[in-house]
OpenMM code with the backbone's topology and positions (N, CA, C; nanometers):
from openmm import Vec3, app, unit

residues = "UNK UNK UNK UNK UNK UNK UNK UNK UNK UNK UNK UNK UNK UNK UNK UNK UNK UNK UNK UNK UNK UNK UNK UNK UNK UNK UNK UNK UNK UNK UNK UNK UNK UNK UNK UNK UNK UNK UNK UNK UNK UNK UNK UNK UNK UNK UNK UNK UNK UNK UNK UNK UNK UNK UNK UNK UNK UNK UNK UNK UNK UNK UNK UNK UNK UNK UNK UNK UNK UNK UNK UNK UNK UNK UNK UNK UNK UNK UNK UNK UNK UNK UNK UNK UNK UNK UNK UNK UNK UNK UNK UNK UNK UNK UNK UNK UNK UNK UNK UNK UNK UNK UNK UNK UNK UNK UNK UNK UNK UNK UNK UNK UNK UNK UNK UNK UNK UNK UNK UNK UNK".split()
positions = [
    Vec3(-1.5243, 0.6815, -2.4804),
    Vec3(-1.4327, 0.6661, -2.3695),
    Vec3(-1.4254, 0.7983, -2.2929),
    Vec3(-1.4371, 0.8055, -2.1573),
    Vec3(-1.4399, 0.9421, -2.0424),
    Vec3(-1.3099, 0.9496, -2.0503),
    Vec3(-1.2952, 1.0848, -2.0978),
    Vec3(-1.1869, 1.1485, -2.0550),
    Vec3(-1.1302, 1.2400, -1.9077),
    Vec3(-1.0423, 1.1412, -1.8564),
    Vec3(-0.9643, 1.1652, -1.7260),
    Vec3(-0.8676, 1.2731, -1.7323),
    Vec3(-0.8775, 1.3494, -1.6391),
    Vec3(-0.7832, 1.4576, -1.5858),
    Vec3(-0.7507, 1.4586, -1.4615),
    Vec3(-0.5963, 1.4529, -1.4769),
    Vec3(-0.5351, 1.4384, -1.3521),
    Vec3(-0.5055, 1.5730, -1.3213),
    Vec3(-0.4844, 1.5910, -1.2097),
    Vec3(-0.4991, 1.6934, -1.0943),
    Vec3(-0.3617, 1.8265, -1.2039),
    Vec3(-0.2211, 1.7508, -1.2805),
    Vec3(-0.1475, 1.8197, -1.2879),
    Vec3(-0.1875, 1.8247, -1.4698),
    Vec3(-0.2434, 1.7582, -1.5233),
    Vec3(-0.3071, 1.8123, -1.6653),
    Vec3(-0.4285, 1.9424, -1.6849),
    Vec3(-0.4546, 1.9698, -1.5829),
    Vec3(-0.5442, 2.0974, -1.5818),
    Vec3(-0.4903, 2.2193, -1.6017),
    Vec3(-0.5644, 2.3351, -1.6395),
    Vec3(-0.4823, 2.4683, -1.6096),
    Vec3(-0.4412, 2.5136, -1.4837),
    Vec3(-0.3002, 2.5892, -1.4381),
    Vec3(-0.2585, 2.5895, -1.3125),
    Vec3(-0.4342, 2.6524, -1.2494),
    Vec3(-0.4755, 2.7910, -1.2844),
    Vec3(-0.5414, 2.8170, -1.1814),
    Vec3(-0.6749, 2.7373, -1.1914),
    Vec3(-0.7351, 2.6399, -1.2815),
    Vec3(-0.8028, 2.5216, -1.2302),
    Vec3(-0.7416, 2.4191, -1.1199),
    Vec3(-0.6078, 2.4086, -1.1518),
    Vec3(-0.5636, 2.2993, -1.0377),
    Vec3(-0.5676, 2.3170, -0.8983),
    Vec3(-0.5432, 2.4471, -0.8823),
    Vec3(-0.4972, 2.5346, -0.7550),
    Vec3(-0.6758, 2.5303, -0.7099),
    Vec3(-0.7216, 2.5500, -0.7988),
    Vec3(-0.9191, 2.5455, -0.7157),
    Vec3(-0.9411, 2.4208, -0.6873),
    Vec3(-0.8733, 2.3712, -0.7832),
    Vec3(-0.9165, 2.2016, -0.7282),
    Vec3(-0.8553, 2.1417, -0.5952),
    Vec3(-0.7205, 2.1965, -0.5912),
    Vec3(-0.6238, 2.1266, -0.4664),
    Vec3(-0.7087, 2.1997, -0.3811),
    Vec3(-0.7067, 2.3400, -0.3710),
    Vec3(-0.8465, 2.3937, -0.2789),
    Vec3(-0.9207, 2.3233, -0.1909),
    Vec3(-0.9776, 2.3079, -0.2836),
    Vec3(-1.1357, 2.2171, -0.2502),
    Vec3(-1.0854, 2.0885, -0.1724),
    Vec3(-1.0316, 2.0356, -0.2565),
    Vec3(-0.9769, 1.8982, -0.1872),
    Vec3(-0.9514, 1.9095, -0.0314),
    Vec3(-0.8135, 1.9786, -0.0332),
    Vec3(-0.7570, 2.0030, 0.0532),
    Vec3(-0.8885, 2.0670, 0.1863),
    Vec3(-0.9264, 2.1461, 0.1435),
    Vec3(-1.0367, 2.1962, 0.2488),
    Vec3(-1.1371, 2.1311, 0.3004),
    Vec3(-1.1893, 2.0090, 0.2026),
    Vec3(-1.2876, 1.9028, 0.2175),
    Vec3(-1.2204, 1.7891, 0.3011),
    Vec3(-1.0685, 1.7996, 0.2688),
    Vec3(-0.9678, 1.7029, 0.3846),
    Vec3(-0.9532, 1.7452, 0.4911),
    Vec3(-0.9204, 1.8290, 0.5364),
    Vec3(-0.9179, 1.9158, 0.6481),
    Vec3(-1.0282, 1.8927, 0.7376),
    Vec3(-1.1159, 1.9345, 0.6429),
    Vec3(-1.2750, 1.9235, 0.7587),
    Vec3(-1.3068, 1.7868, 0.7837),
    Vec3(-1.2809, 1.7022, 0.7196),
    Vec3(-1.2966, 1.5453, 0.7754),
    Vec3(-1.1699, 1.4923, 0.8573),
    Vec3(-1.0446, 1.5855, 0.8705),
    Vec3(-1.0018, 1.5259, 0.9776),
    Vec3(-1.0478, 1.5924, 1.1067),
    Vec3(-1.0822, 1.7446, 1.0968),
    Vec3(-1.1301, 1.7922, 1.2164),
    Vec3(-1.2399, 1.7250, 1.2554),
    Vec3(-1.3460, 1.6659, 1.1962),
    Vec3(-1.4937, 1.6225, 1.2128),
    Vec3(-1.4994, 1.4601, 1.2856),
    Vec3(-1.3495, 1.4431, 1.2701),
    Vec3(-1.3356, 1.2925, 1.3218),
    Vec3(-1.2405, 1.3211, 1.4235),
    Vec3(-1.2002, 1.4190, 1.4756),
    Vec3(-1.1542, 1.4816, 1.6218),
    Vec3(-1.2596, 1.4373, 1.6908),
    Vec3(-1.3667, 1.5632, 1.6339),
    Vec3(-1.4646, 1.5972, 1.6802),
    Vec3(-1.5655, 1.4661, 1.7831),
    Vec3(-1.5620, 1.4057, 1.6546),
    Vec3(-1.6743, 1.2251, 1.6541),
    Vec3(-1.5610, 1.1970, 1.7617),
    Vec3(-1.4723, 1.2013, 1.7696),
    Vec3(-1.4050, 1.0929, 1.9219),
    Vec3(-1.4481, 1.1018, 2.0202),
    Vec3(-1.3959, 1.2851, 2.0167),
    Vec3(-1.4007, 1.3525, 2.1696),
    Vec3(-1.5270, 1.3388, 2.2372),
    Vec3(-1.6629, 1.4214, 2.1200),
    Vec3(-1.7622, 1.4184, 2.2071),
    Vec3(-1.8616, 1.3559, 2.1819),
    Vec3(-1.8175, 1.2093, 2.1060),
    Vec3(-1.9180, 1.1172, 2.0822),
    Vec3(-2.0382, 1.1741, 2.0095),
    Vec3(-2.0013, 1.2469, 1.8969),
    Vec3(-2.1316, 1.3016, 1.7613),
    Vec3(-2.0645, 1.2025, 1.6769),
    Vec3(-2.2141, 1.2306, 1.5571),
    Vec3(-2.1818, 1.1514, 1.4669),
    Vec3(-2.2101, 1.2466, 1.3186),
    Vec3(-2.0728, 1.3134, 1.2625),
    Vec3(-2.0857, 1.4093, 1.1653),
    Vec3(-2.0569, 1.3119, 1.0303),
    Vec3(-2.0876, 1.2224, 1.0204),
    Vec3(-2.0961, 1.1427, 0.8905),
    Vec3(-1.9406, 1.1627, 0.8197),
    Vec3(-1.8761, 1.1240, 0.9170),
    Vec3(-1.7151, 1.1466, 0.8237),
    Vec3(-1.7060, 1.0304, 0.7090),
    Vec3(-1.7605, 0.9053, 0.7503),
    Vec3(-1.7071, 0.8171, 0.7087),
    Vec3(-1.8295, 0.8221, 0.5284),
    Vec3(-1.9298, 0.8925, 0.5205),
    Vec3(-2.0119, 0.9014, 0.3917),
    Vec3(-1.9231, 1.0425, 0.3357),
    Vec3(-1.8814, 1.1463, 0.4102),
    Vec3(-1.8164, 1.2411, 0.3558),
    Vec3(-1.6930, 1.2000, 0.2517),
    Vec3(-1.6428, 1.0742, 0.3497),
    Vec3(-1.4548, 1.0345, 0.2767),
    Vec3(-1.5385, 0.9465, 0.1697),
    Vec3(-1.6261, 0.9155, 0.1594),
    Vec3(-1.6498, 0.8191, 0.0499),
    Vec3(-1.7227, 0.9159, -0.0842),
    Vec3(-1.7609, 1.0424, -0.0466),
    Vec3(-1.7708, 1.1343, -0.1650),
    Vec3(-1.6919, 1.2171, -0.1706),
    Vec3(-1.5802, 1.2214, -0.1117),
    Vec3(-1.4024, 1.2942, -0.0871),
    Vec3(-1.3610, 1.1902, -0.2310),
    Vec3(-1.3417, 1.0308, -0.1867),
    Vec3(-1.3407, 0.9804, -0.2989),
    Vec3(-1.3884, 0.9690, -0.4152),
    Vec3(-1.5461, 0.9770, -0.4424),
    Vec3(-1.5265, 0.9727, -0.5681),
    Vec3(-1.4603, 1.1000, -0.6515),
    Vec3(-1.4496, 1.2421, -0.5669),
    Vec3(-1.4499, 1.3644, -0.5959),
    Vec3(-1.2946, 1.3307, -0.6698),
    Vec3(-1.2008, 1.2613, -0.6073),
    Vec3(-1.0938, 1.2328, -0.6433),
    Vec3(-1.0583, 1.0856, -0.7487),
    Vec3(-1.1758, 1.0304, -0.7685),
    Vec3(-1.1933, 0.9415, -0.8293),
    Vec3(-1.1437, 0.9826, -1.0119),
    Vec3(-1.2813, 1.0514, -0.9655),
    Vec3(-1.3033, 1.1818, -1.1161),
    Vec3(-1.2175, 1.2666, -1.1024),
    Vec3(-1.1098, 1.3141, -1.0281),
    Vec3(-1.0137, 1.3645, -1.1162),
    Vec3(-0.9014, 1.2996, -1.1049),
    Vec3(-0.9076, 1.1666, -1.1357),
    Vec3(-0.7779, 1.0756, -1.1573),
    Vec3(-0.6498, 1.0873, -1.0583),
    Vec3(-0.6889, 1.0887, -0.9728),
    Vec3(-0.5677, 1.1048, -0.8640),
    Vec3(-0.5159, 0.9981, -0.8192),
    Vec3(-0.3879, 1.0168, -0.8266),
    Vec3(-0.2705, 0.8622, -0.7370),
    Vec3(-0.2817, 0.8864, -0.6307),
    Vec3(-0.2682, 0.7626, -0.5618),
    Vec3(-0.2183, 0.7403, -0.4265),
    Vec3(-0.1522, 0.8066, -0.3713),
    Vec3(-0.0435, 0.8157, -0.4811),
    Vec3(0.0883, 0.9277, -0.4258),
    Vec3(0.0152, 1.0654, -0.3921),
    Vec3(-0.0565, 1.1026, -0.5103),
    Vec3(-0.1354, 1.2372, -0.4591),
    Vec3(-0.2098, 1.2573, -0.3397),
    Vec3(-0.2906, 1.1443, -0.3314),
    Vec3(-0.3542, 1.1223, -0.1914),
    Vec3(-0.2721, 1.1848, -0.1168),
    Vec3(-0.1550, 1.0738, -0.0653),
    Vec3(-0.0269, 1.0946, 0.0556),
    Vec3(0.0000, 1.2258, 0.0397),
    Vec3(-0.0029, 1.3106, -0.0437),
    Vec3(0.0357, 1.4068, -0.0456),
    Vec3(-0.0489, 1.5082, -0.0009),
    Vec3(-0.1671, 1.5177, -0.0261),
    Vec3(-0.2889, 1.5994, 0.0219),
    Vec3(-0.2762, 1.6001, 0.2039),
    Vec3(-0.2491, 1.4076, 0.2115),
    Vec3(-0.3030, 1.3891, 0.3321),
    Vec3(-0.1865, 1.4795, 0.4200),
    Vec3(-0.0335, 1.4534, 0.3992),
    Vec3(0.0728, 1.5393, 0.4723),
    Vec3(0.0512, 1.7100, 0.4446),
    Vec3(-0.0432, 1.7332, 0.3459),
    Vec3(-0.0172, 1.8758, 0.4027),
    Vec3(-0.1432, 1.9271, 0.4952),
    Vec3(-0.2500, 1.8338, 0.4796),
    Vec3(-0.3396, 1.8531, 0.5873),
    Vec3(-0.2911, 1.9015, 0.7313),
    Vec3(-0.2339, 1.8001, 0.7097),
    Vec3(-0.1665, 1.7428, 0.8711),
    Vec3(-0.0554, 1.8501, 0.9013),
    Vec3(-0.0009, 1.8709, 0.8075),
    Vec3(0.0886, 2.0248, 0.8739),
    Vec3(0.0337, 2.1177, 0.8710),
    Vec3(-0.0870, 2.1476, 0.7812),
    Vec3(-0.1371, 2.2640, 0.7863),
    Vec3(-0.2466, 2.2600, 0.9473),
    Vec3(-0.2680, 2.0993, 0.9705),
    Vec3(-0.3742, 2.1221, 1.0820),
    Vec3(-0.2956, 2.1304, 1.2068),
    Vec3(-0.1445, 2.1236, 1.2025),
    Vec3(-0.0868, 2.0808, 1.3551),
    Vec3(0.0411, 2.2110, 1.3571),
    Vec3(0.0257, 2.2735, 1.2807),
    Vec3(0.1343, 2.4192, 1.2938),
    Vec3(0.0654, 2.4992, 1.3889),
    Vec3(0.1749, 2.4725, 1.4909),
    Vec3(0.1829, 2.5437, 1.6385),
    Vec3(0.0419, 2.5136, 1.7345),
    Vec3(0.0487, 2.3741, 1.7204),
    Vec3(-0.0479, 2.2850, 1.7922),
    Vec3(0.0176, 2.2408, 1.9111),
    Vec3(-0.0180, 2.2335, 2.0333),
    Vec3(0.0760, 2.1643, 2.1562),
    Vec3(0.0691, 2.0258, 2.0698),
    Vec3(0.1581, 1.9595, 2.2003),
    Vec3(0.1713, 1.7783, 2.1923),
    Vec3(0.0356, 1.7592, 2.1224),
    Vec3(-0.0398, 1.7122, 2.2806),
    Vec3(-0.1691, 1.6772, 2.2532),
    Vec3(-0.2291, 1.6965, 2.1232),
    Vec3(-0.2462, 1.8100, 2.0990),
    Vec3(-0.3311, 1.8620, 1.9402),
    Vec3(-0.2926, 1.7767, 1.8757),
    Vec3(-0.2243, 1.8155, 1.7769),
    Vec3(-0.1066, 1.7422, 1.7159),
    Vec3(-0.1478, 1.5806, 1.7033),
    Vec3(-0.1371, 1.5099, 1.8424),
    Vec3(-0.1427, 1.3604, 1.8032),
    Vec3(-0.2753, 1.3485, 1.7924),
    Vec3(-0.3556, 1.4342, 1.8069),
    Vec3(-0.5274, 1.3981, 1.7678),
    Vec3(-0.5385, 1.4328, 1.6280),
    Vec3(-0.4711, 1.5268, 1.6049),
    Vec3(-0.4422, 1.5410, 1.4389),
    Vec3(-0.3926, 1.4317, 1.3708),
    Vec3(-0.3089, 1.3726, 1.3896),
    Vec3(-0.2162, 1.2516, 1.3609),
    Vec3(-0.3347, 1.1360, 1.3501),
    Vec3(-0.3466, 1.1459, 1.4363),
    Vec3(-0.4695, 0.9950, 1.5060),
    Vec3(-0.5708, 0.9772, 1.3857),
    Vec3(-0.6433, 1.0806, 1.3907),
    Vec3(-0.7621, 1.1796, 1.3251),
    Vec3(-0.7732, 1.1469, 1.1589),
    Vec3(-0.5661, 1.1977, 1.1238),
    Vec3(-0.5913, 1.2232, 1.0012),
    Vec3(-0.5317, 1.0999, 0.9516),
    Vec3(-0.4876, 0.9702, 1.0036),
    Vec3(-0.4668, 0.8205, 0.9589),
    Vec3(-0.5737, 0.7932, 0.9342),
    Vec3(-0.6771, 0.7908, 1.0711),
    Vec3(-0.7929, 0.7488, 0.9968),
    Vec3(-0.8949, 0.7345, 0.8959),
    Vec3(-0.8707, 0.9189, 0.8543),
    Vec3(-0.9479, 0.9681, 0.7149),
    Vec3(-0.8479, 0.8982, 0.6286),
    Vec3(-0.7166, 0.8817, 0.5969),
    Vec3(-0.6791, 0.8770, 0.5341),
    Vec3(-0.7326, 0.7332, 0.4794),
    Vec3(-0.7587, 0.5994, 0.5867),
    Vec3(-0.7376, 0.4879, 0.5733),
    Vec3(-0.8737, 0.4690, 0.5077),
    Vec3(-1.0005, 0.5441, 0.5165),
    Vec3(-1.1369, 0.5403, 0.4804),
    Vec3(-1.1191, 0.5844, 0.3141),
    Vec3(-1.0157, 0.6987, 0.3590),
    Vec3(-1.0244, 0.7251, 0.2260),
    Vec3(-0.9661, 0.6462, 0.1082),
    Vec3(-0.8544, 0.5629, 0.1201),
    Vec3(-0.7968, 0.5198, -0.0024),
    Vec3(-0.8668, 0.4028, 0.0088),
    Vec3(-0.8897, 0.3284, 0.1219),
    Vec3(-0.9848, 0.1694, 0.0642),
    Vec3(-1.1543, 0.2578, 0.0050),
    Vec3(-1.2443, 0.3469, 0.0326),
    Vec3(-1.2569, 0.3756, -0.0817),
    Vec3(-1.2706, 0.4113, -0.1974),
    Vec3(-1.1290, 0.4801, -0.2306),
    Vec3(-1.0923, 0.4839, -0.3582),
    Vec3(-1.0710, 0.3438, -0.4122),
    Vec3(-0.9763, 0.3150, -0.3364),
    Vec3(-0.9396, 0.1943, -0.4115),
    Vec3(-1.0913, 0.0621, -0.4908),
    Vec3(-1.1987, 0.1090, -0.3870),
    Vec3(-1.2968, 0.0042, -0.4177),
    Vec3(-1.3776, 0.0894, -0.5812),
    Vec3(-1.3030, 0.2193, -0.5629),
    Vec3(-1.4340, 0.3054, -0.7017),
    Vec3(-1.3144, 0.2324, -0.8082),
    Vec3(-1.1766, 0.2523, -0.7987),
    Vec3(-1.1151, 0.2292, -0.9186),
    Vec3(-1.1243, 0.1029, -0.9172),
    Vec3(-1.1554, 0.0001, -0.8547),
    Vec3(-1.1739, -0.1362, -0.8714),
    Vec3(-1.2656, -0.1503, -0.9158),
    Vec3(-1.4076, -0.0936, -0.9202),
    Vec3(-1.5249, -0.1306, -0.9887),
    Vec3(-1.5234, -0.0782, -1.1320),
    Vec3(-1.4696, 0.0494, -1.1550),
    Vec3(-1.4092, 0.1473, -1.2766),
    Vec3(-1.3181, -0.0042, -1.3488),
    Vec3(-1.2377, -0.0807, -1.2706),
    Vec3(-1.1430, -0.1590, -1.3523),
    Vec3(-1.2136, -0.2949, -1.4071),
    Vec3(-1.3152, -0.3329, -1.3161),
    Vec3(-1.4048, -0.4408, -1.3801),
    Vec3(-1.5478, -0.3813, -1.4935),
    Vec3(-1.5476, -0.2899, -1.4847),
    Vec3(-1.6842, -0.2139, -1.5758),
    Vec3(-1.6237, -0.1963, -1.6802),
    Vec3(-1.4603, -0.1699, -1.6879),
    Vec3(-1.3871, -0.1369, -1.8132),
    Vec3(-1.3684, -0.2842, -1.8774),
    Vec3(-1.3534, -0.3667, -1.7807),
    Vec3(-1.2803, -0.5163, -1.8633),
    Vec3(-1.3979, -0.5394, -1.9180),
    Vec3(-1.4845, -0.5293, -1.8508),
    Vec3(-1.6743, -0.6588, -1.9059),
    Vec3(-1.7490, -0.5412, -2.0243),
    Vec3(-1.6812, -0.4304, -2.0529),
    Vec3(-1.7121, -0.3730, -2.1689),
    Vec3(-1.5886, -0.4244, -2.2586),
    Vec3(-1.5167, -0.4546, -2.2565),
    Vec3(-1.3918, -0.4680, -2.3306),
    Vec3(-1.2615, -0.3529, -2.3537),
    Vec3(-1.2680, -0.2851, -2.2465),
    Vec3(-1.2010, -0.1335, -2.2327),
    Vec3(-1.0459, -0.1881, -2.1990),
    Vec3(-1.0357, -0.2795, -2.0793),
    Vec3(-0.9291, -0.3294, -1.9609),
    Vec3(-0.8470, -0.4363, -2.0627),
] * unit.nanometer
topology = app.Topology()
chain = topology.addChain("A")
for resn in residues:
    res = topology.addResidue(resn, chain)
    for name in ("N", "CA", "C"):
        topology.addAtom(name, app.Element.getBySymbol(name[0]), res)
């Protein structure tokens, strides 16, 4: 049986590298999907949030954690942003967010049928 570690069972300064990473790998996929609006590129946000997920897959993270990553993105990306900024941040970072938990939700759903048809679930 794989042993899971959640984000707050680690050692603090493992966790703090991990929220890191996260957090910085969130960040850049909400800026990168600014980006993809404004000037019509295509920086692969949507294959990035899907290895954002498994990254968070493997370290057992809630939803709640998600929401939580995702609000400090978002303040960290819109502190002392005019209007405008701000709601492209907003806009920007729903969207990652929404890529991101359907899929998570589809890794822990396949994780939840691979566990039952072994006899794990």
């Amino acid at each position: 049986m794989t042993e899971h570690r959640t984000l707050h069972s680690v050692p603090d300064d493992e966790r703090r590298a991990d929220d890191d990473s996260l957090q910085a790998t969130y960040r850049a996929l909400i800026l990168d999907r600014i980006e993809e609006r404004g000037k019509v590129v295509y920086l692969e946000v949507g294959e990035r949030a899907l290895e954002l997920a498994g990254d968070l897959r493997d370290a057992a993270v809630t939803a709640r954690e998600v929401a939580d990553l995702h609000v400090s993105a978002v303040h960290h990306l819109s502190r002392g942003q005019n209007q405008l900024r701000t709601e492209a941040v907003i806009l920007a970072a729903q969207l990652v967010l929404i890529e991101v938990l359907g899929h998570l939700s589809d890794r822990y759903r396949d994780r939840a049928l691979r566990d039952q048809r072994s006899g794990l679930g």
